[in-house]
C-alpha positions as CSV (number, residue, x, y, z in Angstrom):
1,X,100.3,47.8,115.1
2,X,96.9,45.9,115.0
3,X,98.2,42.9,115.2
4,X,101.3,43.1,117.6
5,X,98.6,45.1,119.9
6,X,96.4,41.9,119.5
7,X,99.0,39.3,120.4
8,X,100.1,41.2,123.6
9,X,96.5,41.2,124.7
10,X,95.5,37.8,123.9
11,X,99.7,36.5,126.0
12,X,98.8,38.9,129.1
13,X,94.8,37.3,129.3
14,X,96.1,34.0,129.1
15,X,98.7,34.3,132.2
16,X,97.0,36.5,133.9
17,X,93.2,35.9,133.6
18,X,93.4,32.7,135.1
19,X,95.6,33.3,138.3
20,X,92.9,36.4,139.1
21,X,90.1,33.9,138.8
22,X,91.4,31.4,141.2
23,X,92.4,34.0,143.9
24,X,88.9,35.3,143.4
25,X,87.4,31.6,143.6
26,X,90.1,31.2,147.1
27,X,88.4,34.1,148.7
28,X,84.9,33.3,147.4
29,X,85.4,29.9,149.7
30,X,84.4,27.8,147.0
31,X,86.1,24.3,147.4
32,X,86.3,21.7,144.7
33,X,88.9,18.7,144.3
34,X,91.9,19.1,141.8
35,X,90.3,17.8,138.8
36,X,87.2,19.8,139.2
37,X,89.6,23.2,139.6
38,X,91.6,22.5,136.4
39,X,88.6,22.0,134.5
40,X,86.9,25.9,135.9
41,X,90.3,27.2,135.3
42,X,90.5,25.7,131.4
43,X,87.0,26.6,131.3
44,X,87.5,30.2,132.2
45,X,90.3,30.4,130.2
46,X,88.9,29.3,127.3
47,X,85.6,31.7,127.6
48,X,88.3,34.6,128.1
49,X,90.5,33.9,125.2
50,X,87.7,33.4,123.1
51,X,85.5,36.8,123.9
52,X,89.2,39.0,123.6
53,X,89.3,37.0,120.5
54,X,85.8,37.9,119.3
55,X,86.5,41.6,120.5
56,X,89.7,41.9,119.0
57,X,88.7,40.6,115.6
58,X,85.4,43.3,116.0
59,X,87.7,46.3,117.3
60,X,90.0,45.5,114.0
61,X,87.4,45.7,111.6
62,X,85.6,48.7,113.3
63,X,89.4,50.3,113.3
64,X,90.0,49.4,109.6
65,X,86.3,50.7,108.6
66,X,86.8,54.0,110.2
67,X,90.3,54.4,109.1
68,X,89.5,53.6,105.6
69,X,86.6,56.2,106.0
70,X,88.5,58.5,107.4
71,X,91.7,58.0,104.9
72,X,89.0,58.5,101.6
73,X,87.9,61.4,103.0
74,X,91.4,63.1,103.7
75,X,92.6,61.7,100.1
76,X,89.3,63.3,98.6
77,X,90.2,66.8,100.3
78,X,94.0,66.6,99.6
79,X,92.8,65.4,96.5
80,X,90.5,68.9,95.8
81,X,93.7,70.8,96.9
82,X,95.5,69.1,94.2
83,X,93.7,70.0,91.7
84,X,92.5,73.2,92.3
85,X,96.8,73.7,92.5
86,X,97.1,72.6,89.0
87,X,94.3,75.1,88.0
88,X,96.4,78.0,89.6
89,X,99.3,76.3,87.9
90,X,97.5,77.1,84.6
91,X,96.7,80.0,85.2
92,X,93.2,79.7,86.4
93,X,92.6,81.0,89.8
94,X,88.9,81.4,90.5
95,X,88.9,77.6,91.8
96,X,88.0,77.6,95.4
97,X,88.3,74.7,97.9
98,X,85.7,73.9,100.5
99,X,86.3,73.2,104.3
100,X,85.7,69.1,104.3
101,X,85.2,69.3,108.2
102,X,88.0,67.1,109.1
103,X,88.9,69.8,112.3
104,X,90.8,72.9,112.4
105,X,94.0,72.1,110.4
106,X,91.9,71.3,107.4
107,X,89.5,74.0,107.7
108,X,93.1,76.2,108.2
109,X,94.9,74.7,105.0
110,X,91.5,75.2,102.8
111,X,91.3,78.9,103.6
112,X,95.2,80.1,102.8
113,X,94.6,77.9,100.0
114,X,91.5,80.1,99.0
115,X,93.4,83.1,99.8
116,X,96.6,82.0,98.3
117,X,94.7,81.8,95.1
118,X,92.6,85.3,95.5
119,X,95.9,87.2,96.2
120,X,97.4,85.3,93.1
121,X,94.3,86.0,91.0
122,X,94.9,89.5,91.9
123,X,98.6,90.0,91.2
124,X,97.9,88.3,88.3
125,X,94.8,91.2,87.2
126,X,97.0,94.1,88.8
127,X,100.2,92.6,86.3
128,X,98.2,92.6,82.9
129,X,96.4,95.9,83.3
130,X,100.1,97.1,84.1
131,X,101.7,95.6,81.4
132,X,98.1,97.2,79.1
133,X,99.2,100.7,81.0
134,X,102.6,100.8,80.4
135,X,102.3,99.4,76.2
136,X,99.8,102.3,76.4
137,X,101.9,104.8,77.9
138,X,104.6,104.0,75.5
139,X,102.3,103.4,72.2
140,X,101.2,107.4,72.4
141,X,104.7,109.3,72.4
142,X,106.1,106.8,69.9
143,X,103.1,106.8,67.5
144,X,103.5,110.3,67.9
145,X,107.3,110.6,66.8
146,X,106.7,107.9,64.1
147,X,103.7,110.4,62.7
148,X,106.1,113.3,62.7
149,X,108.7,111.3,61.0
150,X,106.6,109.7,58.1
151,X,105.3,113.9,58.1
152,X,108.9,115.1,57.2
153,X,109.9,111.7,55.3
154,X,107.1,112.5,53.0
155,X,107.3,116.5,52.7
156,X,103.9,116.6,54.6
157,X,105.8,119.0,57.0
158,X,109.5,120.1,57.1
159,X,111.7,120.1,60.4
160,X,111.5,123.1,61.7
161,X,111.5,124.3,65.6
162,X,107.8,123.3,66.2
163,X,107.8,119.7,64.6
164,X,111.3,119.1,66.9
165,X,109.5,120.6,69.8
166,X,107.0,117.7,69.6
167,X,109.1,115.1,68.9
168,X,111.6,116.4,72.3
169,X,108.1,116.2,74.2
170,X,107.2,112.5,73.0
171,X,110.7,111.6,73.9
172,X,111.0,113.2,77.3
173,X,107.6,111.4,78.3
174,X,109.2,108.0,77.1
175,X,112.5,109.0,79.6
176,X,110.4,110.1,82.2
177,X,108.0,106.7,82.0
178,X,111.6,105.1,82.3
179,X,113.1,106.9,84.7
180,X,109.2,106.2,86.9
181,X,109.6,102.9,86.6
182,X,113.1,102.2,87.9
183,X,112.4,104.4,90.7
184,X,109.7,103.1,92.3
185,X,111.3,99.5,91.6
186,X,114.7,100.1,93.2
187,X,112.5,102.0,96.3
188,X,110.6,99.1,96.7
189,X,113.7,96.6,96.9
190,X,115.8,99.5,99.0
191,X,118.1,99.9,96.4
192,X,117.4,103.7,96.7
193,X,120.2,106.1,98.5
194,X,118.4,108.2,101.5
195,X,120.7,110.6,102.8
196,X,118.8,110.9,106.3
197,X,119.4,114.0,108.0
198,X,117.3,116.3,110.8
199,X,114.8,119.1,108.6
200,X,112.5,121.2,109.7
201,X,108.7,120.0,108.9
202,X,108.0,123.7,108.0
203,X,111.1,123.8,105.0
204,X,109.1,121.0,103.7
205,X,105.7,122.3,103.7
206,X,107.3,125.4,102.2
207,X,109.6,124.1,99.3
208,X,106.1,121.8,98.6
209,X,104.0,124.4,98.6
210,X,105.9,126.9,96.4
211,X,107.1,124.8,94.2
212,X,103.4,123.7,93.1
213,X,101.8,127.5,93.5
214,X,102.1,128.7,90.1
215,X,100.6,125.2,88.6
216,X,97.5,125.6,91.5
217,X,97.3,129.5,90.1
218,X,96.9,128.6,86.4
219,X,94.3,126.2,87.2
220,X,92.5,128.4,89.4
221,X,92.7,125.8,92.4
222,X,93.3,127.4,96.3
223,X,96.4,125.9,98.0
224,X,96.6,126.8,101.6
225,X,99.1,125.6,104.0
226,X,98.6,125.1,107.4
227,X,101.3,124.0,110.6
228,X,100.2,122.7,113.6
229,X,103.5,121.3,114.7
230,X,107.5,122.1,113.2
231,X,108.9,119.0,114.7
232,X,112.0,118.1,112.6
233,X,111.9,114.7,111.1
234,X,114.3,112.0,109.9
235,X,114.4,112.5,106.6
236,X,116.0,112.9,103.2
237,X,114.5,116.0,102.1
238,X,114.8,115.7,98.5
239,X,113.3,112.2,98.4
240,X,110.5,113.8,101.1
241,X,110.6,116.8,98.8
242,X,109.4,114.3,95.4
243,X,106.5,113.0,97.8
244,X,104.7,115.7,98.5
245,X,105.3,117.1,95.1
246,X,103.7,113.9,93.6
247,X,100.9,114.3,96.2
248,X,100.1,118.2,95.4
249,X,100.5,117.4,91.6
250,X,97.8,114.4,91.9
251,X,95.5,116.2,94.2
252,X,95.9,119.2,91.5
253,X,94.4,116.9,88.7
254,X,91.7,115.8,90.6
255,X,90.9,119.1,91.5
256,X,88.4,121.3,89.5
257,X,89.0,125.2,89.0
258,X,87.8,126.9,91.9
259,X,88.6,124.0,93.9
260,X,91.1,124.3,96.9
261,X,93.9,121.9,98.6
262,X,95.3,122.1,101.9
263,X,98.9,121.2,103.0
264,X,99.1,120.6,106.5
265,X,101.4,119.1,109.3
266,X,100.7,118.1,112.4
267,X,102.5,115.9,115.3
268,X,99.9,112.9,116.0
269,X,101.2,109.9,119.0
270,X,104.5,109.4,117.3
271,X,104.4,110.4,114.2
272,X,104.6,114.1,112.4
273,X,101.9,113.8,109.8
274,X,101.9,115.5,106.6
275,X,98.1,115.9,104.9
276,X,97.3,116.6,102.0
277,X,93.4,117.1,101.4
278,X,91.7,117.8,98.3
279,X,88.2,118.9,97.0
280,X,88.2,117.4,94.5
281,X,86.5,114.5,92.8
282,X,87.3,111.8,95.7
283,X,87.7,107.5,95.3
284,X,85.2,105.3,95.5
285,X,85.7,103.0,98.4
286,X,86.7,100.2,96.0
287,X,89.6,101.9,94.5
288,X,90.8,102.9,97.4
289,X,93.3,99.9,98.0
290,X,94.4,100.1,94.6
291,X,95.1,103.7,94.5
292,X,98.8,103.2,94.8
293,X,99.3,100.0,92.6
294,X,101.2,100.8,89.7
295,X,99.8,102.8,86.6
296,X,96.3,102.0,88.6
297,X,93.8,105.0,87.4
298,X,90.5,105.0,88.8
299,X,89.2,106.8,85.2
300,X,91.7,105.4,83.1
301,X,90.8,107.5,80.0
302,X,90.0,110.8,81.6
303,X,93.4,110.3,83.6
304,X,95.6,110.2,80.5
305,X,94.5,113.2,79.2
306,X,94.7,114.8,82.4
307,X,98.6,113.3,82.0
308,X,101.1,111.7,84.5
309,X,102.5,108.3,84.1
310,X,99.8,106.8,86.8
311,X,102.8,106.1,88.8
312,X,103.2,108.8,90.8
313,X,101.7,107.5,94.2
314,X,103.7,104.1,93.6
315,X,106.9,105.9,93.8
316,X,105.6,107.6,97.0
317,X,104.5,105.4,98.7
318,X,107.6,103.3,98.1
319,X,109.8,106.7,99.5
320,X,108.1,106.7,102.0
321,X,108.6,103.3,103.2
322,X,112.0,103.7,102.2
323,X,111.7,106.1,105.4
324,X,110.3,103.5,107.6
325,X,106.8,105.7,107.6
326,X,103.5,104.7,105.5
327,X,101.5,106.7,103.1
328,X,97.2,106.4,103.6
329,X,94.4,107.0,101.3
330,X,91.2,108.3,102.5
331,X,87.9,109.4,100.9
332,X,84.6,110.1,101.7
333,X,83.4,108.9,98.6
334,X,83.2,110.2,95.2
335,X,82.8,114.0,94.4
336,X,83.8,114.7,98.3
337,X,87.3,115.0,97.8
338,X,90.3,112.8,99.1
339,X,93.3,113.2,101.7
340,X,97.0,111.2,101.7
341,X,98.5,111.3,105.0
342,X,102.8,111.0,105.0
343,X,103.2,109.6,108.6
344,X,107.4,110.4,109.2
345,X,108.9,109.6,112.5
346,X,110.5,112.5,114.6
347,X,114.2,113.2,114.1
348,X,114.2,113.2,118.1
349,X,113.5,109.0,117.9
């Protein structure tokens, strides 16, 4: 393009440079014979071929330099996003790129590559502590069996009702962890059958609340219920049922004796809002995005004991998606309890 843009330069001087000049030289009144003419005109011609010569030849090398500048520098950034690539590739994903300053497309590419590679570093941390969770979840109830077994195998103890009683409870935990796992997977790929159907906020609160009073009794935690608004909602109760169950039975663990828990429902903009708000031990503000990844624990030992697969608000949370409402997380802070909010659109929209 340098080139053909030089040659049509240098052709459009050469025809019409000269005919400007002589008009210029008619008006200017300035008379000379023939030969004396030609010889301006050649003369002029030749001093305007030769400077768009000269400054084509300088414009080419100043566009070469500045495109070979610029070209190294774009190579050198695509270059960094290359290889930081491969170290994602390999599975290393703290590799950041910089912004090279080549305008706002770079800059642009350069930060969803950096945040391409956080949110892949993170999938990547939430996967293996899942995969440590669930080998975990699974190691206990069979080490447990297998103990029981080897116990009878070598007389230690004989099968009676207590030994089989242990080894149903290892077993059930095992179908429950199973049964966990494919729920909340076929909620979060809609897989899952709602059967959608106009109930009452208040049934809800009520089935919630009594079917969790005798656990909140024998742990000597309060649960009050409290209705602000009895709009009906959209809602499979059964599945909406499961939520708030999983919500009561987690703000139960975290919940010390003498504790209390409040079950509320209120109509807020659009939304009918169900809360559930604890007093118990709270989340610190930098578990609180992760509180409903799966088999996250904010106390990973202390929650095992405590039992529950760590899935629990995974499976909600998914539910209520499944609904086409959202499930929050909010704490003060640690020791100053915690409240989930179900938001549920009204059965009326």
């Amino acid at each position: 393009m340098l080139v053909a843009g030089a040659v049509t330069t240098w052709v459009v001087a050469s025809f019409v440079g000269p005919s400007i000049f002589r008009d210029h030289l008619h008006r200017a009144g300035v008379s000379h014979t023939s030969a004396e003419g030609q010889h301006v005109e050649e003369a002029f011609r030749s001093a305007l071929l030769i400077s768009i010569s000269v400054a084509l030849l300088a414009a080419t090398i100043t566009a070469l330099a500045v495109t070979w500048y610029f070209t190294g520098r774009v190579k050198r950034s695509i270059g960094q996003v290359a290889s930081a690539a491969s170290e994602v590739a390999a599975g290393r994903y703290d590799d950041r790129v910089a912004d090279p300053g080549l305008g706002v497309e770079f800059a642009t590419l350069a930060e969803s590559y950096n945040s391409l590679a956080q949110r892949l570093g993170n999938v990547e941390a939430i996967r293996r502590r899942m995969l440590a969770d669930l080998a975990h979840e699974m190691r206990t109830p069979l080490a447990t069996v297998e103990a029981h077994l080897e116990a009878v195998e070598d007389g230690v103890r004989s099968l009676d009702e207590d030994t089989l009683t242990v080894i149903r409870l290892s077993t059930s935990r095992l179908g429950r962890l199973a049964e966990d796992i494919a729920a909340v997977s076929q909620a979060e790929e809609g897989a899952l059958d709602i059967h959608r159907q106009a109930v009452e906020a208040s049934a809800l609160v009520s089935a919630a609340s009594e079917g969790a009073r005798d656990r909140f009794t024998a742990k000597s935690v309060h649960l009050d219920t409290h209705l602000s608004a009895n709009d009906p909602v959209s809602a499979d109760p059964d599945r909406i049922g499961q939520v708030l169950s999983n919500l009561l039975d987690n703000a139960l663990r975290h919940t010390p004796s003498g504790g209390s828990v409040t079950l509320s429902c209120r109509r807020h903009d659009r939304w009918v809002e169900f809360v559930i708000a604890d007093s118990g031990e709270g989340i610190a503000p930098e578990h609180l995005a992760h509180v409903f990844d799966r088999f996250y624990r904010v106390d990973t030992a202390r929650d095992r004991n405590r039992g529950g697969s760590g899935i629990g608000l995974s499976i909600s949370k998914a539910l209520v998606e499944a609904h086409g409402g959202t499930l929050t997380a909010l704490s003060p802070g640690p020791g100053r309890g915690a409240t989930f909010t179900v938001r549920l659109s009204p059965a009326d929209r």
